[in-house]
C-alpha positions as CSV (number, residue, x, y, z in Angstrom):
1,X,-36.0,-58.1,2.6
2,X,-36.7,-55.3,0.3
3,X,-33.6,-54.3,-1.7
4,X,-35.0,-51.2,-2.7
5,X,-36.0,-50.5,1.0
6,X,-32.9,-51.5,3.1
7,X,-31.0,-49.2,0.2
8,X,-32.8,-46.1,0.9
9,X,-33.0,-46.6,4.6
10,X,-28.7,-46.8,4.1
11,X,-29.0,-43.3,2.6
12,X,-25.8,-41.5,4.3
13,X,-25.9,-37.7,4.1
14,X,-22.8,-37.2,2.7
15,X,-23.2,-33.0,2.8
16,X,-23.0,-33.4,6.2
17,X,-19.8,-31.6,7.1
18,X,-19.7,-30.1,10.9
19,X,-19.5,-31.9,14.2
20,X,-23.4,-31.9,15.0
21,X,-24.6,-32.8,11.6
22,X,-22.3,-35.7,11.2
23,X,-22.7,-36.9,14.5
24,X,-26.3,-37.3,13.7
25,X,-25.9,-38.5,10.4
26,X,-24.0,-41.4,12.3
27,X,-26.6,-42.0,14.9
28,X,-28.9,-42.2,12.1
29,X,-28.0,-45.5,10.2
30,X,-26.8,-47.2,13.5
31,X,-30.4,-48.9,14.0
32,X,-30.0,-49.9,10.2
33,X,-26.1,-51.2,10.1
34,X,-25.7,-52.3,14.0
35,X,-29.8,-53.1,15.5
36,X,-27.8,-54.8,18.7
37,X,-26.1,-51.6,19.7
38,X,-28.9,-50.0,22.1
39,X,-27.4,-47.3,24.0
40,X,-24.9,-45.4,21.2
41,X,-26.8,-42.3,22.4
42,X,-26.2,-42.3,26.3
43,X,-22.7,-40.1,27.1
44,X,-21.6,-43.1,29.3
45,X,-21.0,-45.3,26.6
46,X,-17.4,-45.8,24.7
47,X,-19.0,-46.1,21.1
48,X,-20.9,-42.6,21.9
49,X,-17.4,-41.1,22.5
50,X,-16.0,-42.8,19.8
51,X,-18.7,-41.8,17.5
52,X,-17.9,-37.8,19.3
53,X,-14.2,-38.2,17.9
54,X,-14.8,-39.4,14.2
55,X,-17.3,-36.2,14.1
56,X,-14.9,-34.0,15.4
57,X,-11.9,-35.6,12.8
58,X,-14.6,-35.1,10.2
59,X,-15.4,-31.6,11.2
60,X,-12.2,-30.9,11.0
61,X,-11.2,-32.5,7.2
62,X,-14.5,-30.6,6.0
63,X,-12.9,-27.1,7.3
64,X,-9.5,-27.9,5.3
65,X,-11.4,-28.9,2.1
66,X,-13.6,-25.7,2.3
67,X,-10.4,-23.7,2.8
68,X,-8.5,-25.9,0.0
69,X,-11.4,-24.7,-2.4
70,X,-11.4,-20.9,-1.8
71,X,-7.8,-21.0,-1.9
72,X,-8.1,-22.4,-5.6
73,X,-10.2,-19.3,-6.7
74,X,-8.7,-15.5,-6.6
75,X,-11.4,-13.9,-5.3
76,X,-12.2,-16.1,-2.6
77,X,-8.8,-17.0,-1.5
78,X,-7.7,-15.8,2.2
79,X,-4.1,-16.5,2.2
80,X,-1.5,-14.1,0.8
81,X,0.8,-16.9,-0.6
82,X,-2.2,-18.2,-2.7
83,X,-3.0,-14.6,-4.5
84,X,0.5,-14.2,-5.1
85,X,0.7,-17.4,-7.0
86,X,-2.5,-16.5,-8.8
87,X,-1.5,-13.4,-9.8
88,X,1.7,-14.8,-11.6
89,X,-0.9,-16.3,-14.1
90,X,-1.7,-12.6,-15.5
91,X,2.1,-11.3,-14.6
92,X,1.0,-9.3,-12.1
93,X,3.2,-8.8,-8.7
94,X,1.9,-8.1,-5.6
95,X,3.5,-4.1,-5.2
96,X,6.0,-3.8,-2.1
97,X,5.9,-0.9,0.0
98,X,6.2,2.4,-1.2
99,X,8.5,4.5,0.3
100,X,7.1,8.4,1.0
101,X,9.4,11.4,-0.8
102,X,9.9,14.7,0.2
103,X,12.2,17.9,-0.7
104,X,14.7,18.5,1.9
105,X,16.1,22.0,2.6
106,X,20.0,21.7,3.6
107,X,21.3,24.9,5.9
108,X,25.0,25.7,5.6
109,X,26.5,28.7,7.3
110,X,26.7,32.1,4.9
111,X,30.7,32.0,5.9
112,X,30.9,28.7,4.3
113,X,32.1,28.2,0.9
114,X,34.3,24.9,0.4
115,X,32.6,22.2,-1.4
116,X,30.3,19.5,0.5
117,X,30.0,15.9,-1.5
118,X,26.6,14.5,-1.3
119,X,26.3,10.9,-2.0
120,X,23.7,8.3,-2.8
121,X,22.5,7.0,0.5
122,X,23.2,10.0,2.6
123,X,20.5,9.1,5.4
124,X,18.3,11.7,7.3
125,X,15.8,11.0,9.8
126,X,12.6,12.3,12.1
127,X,13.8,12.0,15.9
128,X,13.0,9.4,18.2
129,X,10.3,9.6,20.7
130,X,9.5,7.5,24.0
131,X,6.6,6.1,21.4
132,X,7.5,5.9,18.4
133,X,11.0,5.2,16.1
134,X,12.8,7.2,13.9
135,X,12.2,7.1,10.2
136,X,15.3,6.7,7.6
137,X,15.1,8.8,4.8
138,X,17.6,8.8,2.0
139,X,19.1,10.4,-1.2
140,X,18.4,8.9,-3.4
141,X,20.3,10.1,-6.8
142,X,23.7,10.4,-7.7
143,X,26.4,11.7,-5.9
144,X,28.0,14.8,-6.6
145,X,29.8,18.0,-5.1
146,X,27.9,20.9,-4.4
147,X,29.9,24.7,-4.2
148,X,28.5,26.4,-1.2
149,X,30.6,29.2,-2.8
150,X,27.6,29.7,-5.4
151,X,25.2,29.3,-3.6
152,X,23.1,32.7,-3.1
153,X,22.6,33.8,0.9
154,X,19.0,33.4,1.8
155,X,17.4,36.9,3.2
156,X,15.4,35.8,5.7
157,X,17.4,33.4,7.6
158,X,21.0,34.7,7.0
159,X,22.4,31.6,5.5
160,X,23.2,29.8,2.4
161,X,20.0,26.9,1.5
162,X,19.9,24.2,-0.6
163,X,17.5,21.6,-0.9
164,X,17.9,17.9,-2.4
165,X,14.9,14.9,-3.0
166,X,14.9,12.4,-0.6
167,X,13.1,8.7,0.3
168,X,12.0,6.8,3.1
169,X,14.4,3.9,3.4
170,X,17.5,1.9,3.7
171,X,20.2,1.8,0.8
172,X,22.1,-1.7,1.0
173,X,25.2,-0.6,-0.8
174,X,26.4,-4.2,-0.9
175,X,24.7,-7.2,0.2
176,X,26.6,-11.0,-0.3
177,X,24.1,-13.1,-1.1
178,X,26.2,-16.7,-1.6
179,X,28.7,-18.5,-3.8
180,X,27.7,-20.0,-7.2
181,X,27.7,-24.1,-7.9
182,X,27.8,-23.8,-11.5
183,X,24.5,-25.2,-11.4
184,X,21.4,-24.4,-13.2
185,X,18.4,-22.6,-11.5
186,X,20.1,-21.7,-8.6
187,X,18.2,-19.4,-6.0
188,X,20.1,-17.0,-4.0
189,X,17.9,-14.5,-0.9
190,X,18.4,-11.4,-0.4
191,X,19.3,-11.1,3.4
192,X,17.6,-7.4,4.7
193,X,13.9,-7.3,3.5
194,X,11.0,-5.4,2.8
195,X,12.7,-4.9,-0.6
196,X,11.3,-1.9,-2.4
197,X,10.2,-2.4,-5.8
198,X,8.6,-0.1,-8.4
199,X,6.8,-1.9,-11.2
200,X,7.9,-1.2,-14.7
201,X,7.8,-2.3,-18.3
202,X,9.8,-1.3,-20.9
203,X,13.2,-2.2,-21.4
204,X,14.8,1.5,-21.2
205,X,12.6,2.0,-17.5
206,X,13.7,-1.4,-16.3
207,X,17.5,-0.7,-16.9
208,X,16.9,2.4,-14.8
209,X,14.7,0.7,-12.0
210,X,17.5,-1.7,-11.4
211,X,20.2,1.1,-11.1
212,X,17.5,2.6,-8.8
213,X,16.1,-0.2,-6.5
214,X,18.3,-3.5,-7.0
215,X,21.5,-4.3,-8.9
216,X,22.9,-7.6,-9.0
217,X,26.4,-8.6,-10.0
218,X,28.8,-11.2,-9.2
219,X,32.3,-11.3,-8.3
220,X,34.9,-13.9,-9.9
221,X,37.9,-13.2,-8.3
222,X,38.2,-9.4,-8.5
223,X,36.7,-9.4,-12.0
224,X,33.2,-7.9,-11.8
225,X,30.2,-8.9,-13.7
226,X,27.3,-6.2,-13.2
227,X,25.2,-6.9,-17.1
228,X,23.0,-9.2,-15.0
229,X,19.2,-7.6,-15.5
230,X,15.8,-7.9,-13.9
231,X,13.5,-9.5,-16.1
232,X,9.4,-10.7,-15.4
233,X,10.1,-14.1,-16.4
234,X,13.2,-16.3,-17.5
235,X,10.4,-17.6,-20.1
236,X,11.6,-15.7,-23.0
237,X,15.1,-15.5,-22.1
238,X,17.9,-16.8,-24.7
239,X,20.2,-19.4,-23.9
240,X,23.2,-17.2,-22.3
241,X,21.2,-14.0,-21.6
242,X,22.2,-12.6,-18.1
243,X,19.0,-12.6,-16.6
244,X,17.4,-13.1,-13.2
245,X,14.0,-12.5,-12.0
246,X,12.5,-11.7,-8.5
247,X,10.1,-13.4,-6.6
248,X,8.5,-11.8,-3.3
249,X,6.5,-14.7,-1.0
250,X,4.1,-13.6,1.8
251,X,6.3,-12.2,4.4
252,X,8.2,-10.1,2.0
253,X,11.3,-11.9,1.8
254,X,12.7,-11.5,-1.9
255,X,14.8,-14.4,-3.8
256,X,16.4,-14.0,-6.7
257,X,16.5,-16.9,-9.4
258,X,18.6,-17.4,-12.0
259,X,19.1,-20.1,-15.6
260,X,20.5,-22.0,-17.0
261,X,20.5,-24.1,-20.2
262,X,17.8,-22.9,-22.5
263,X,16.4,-20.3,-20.6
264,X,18.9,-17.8,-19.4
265,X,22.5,-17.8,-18.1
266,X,23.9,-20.1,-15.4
267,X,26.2,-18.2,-12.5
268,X,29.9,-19.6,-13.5
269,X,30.8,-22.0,-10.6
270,X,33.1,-20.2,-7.4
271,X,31.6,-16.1,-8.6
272,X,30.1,-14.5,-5.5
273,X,26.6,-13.3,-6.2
274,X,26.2,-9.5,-4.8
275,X,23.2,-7.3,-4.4
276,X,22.6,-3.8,-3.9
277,X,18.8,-2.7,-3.1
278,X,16.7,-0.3,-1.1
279,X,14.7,-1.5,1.9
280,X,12.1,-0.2,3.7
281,X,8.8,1.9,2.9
282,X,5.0,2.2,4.2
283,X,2.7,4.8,5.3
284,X,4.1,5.5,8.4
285,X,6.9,7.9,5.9
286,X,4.2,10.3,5.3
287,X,5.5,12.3,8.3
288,X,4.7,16.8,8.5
289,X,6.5,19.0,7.3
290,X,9.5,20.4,9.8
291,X,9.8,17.0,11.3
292,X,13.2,15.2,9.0
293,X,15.7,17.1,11.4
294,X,17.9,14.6,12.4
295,X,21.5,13.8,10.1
296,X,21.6,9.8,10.6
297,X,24.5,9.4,8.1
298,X,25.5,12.5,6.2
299,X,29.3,12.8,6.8
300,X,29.8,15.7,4.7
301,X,27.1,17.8,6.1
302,X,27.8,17.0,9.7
303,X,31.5,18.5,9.3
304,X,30.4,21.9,8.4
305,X,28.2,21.5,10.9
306,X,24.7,21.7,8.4
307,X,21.2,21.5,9.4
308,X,18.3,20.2,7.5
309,X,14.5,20.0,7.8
310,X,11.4,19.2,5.3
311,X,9.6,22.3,4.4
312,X,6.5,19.9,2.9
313,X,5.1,17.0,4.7
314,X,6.3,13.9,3.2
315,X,3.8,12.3,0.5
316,X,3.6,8.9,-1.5
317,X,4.5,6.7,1.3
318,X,2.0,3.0,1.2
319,X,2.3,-0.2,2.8
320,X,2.6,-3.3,0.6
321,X,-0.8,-3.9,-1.5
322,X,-3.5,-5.8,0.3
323,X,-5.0,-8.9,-0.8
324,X,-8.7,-6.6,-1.3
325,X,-6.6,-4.3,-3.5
326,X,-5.0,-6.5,-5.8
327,X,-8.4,-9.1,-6.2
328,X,-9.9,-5.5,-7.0
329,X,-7.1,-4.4,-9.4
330,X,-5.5,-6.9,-11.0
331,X,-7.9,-8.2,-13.4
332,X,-8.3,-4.7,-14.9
333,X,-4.6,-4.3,-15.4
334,X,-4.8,-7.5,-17.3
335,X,-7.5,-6.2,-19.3
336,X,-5.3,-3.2,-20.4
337,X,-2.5,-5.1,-21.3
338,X,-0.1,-2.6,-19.8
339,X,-1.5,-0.2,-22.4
340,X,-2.5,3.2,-21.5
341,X,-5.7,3.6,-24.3
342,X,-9.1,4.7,-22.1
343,X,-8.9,6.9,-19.5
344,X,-9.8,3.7,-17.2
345,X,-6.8,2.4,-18.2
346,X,-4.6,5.0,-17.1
347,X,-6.3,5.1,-13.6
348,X,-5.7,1.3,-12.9
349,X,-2.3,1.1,-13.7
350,X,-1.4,5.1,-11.6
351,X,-2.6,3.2,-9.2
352,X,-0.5,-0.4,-9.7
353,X,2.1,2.0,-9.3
354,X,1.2,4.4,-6.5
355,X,-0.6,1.8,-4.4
356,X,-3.5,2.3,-2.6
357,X,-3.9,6.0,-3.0
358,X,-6.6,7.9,-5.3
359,X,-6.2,8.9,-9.3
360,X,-8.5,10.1,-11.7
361,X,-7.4,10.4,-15.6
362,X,-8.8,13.1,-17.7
363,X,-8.4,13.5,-21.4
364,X,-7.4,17.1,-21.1
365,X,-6.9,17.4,-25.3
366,X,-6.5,14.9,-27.6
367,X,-2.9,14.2,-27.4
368,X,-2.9,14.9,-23.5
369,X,-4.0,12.9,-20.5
370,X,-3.6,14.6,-17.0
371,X,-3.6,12.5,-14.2
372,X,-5.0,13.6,-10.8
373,X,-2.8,12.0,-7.9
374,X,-3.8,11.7,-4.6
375,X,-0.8,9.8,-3.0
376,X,-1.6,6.9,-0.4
377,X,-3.1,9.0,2.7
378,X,-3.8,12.0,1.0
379,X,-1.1,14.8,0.7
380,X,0.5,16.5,-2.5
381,X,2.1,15.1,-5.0
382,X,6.0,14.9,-4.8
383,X,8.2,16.1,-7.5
384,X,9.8,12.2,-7.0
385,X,6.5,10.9,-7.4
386,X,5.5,12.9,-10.5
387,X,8.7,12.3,-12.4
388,X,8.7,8.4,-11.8
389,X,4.7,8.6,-12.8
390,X,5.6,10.4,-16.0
391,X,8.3,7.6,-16.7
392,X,6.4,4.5,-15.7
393,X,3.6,5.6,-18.4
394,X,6.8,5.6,-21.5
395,X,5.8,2.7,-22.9
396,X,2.4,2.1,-22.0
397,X,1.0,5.9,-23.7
398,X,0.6,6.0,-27.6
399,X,3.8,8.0,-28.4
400,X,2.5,11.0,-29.6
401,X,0.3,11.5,-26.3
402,X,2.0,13.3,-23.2
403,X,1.4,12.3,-19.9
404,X,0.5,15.4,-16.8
405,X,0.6,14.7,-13.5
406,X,-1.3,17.2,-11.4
407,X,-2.3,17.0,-7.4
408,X,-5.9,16.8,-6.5
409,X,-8.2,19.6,-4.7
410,X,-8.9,18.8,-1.8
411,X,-12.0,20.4,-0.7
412,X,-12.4,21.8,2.9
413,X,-16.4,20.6,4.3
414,X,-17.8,22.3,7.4
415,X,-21.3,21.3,8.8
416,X,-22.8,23.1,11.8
417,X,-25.0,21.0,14.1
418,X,-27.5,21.3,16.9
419,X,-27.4,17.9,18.7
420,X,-29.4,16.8,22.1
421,X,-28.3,13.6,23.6
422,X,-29.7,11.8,26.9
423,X,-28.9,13.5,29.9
424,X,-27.8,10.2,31.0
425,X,-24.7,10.4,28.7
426,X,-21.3,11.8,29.4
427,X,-21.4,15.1,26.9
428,X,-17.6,14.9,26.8
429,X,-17.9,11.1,25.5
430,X,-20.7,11.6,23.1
431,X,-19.1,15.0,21.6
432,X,-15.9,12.7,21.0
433,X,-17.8,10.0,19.5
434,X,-20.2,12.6,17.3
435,X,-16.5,13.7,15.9
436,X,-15.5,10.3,15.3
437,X,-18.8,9.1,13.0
438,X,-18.5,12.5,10.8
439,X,-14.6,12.6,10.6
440,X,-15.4,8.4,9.5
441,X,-18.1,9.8,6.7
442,X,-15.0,12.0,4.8
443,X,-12.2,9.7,5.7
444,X,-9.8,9.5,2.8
445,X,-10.7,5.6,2.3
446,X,-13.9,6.3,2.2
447,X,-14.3,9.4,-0.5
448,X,-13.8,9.6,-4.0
449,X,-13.3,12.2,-6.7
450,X,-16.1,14.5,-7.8
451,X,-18.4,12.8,-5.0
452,X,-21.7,14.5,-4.1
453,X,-21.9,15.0,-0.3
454,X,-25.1,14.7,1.5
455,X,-26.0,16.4,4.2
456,X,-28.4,13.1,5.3
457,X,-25.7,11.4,5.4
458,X,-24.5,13.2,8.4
459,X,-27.7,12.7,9.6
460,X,-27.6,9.1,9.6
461,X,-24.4,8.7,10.6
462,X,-25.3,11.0,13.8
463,X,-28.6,9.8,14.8
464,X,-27.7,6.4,14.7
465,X,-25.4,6.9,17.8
466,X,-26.7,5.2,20.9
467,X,-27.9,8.3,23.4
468,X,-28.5,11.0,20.8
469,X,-32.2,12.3,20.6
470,X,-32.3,14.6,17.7
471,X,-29.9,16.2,15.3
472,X,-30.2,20.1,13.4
473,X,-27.9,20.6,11.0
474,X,-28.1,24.4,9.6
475,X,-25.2,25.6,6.7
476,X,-23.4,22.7,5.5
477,X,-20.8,24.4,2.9
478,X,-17.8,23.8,1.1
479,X,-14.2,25.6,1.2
480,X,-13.5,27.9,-1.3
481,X,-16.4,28.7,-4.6
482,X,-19.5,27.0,-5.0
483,X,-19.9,24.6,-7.3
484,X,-22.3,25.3,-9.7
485,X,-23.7,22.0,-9.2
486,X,-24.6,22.3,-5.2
487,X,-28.0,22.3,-4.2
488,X,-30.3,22.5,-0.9
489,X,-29.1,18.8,1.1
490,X,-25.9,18.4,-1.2
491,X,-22.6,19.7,-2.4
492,X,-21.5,18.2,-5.6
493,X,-17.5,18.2,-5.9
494,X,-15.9,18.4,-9.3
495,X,-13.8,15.9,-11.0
496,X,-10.9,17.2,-9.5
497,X,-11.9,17.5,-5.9
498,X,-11.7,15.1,-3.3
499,X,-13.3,15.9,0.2
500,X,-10.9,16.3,3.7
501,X,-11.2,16.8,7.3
502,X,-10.5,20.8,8.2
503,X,-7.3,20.9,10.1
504,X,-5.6,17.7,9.9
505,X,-4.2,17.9,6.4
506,X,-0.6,16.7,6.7
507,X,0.6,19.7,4.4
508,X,-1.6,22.3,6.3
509,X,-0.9,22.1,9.8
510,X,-3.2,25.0,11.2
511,X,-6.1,23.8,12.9
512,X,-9.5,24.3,11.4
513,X,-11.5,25.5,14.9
514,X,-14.2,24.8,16.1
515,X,-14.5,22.7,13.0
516,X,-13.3,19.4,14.4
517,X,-13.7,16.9,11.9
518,X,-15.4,19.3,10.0
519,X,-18.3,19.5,12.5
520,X,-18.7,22.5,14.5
521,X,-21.3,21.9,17.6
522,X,-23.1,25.0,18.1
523,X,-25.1,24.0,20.3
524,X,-25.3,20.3,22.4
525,X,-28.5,19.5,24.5
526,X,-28.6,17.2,27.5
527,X,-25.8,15.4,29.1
528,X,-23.8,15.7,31.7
């Protein structure tokens, strides 16, 4: 026989990798490798079936190996756990949730004028409905005593107001995390999770971030240690150094590990390691304004019998960072260095900070950089917010430039429409569903800063709709000046505006009629 023939007839596709190509590829060299087996293709016969389950086993190996190789890249992995350890490559952590802020305005009695403590972790919270939760808000600073008897009475309601900062969330005042063996690397979990967790840098912030979102110390006895400090890595810690850093896996449960030996301090044997930390955060915090009315744990302020609400929506508030954002952001944080230079820079790390909200970074004079915010959402900028912004940037800015932290425009759009549909069509249906395509177009995902707005956009994303026959759109027009910039079929937006829905802005509650969406239907054609 030919060895050059039998060998190519042998030929095994080996990039054969689902069910029906490897089944064939099996039924293919059975003439070559077994002539005497005849009927390997009829479904009655036991080496068919077998031949069924080895391409089904194969099919199955070939799925894990594809997943096993995306899960080695970052920007094709799937799996949270596998970004996460990517991303500790470049030092950059996956940001927790953020927790919203908002001011809230205290009401005491004119007639009152004792003094009212107000302590870290007094809790405040939006009532329960049949379909939804409450939501926890906290204060978050230090405690002190407040004199009602200097406090000014307000005109217009009759009594005496004062008004704290406050965030969404859970203070753990003291959490027991387990008892030391003395050994090295030990691993202790903290035991109430989503942790929140701000990022930050320099030594001076991260001091203050622990004293703000976790502290750790350990009791020996009665005899407190507390100079245990966060650090990114144990890498460069010295031999001794109280250190410990924080690692945060896929479901958001936070352990804390701690040295030994070279790198860092080992936990003396029998000491009781102790956490305090903040839990909690997410999107659903950005609540309206008037609607933190509720006095979940506020001692003080329930004996005088004190009411509170939010005059301002609550702002700020994001769910933990999405694999898409962080494939998208991380590698330009690693190209900065955690150094604010170009005004790129300054945008990508805002927005390691703020989450998946909006900024835009202007060089507003040479020693100057303002920062346009537009939290997670859309909303203002709170004063919370702006003041942890300003401090997050301390060691990133060059030190002679200052950092400003202003809110965006947002820019009111209103389209008027003539639209015919089939007279097949429901027009209640097809006047919801018009809505939903417009309101889709300005979306707060899906707008920018300083964006140019085209009216055939609307067109498109109107005409596409299954039942409507034509579209006239007469007058499309922005809130507010013209820009100098808008032309016939567009409205530019400058590099401070951001485009929004009329009438469903968290922080202005009046409704925007007829302009649902921003579209007002002048005139709707056909139907039912």
């Amino acid at each position: 026989m030919d060895t050059k023939q039998d060998s190519s007839a042998r030929i095994i596709d080996y990039m054969a990798k689902d069910y029906d190509s490897l089944l064939a590829s099996m039924k293919k060299v059975i003439p070559q490798l077994i002539p005497e087996w005849k009927d390997y293709d009829k479904q009655t016969d036991f080496g068919h079936v077998l031949l069924q389950l080895f391409a089904h086993a194969g099919d199955v190996l070939s799925y894990y190996q594809d997943r096993i190789a995306n899960e080695a890249f970052l920007t094709t992995a799937k799996e949270r756990r596998s970004v996460i350890q990517h991303l500790k490559l470049i030092s950059y952590r996956l940001a927790t949730a953020t927790p919203a802020a908002a001011r809230l305005q205290i009401t005491i009695a004119a007639t009152y004028n004792g003094v009212v403590r107000i302590r870290k972790g007094d809790a405040f919270a939006t009532p329960s409905t049949r379909d939804s939760s409450s939501i926890r808000y906290e204060y978050t600073g230090e405690s002190f005593d407040l004199d009602c008897s200097t406090l000014a009475i307000d005109s217009a309601s009759g009594n005496k107001l004062y008004e704290i900062d406050i965030e969404q969330g859970k203070y753990i005042r003291e959490d027991v995390l387990g008892t030391s063996d003395g050994s090295a690397d030990q691993t202790f979990a903290l035991n109430f999770s989503p942790l929140i967790l701000r990022p930050t840098d320099s030594t001076a912030d991260r001091n203050e971030a622990i004293n703000r979102d976790i502290q750790v110390w350990m009791d020996l006895g009665g005899v407190i240690d507390a100079d245990w400090r966060l650090q990114e890595s144990l890498a460069f810690s010295l031999p001794g150094a109280k250190d410990f850093t924080l690692e945060i896996d896929e479901n958001d449960r936070a352990t804390l590990r701690f040295g030994g030996g070279d790198t860092g301090a080992a936990i003396p044997s029998g000491a009781v390691v102790k956490a305090s930390y903040r839990t909690g955060g997410g999107a659903s915090g950005n609540v309206s304004a008037g609607t933190i009315t509720t006095l979940a744990d506020a001692p003080a302020l329930n004996t005088i019998g004190a009411t509170v609400t939010n005059p301002d929506a609550a702002t700020g508030g994001s769910d933990r960072e999405t694999i898409e954002h962080a494939v998208a952001n991380a590698p330009k944080v690693f190209r900065s260095q955690n150094r604010a230079v170009t005004a790129e820079d300054y945008r990508v790390l805002a927005l390691k900070y703020i989450g998946e909200g909006k900024v835009r970074a202007v060089a507003t004079h040479w020693n100057e950089v303002t920062l346009y915010v537009a939290p997670p959402g859309g909303g203002r900028v709170s004063d919370v917010l702006r003041e942890n912004l300003i401090k997050y940037f301390f060691d990133k800015r060059p030190i002679s430039t200052n950092i400003e932290v202003d809110d965006v425009e947002y820019v009111k759009i209103y389209i008027d429409a003539e639209i015919g549909i089939e007279s097949y069509y429901s027009r209640l249906q097809m006047t919801e569903k018009i809505q939903a395509a417009v309101a889709d177009l300005l979306d707060f995902n899906n707008v920018d800063f300083g964006e140019i707005i085209y009216v055939s956009k609307f067109y498109e994303a109107i005409e596409k709709l299954d039942g409507v026959t034509y579209v006239i759109i007469a007058d499309p027009r922005r809130d507010g000046v013209p820009s100098a910039y808008d032309a016939p079929g567009k409205i530019k937006l400058r590099d401070s505006e951001i485009p929004r829905l009329p009438g469903i802005d968290i922080n202005d509650p009046a409704s925007d009629q007829p302009y649902v969406a921003g579209l007002n239907i002048t005139r709707l054609v056909g139907g039912y």
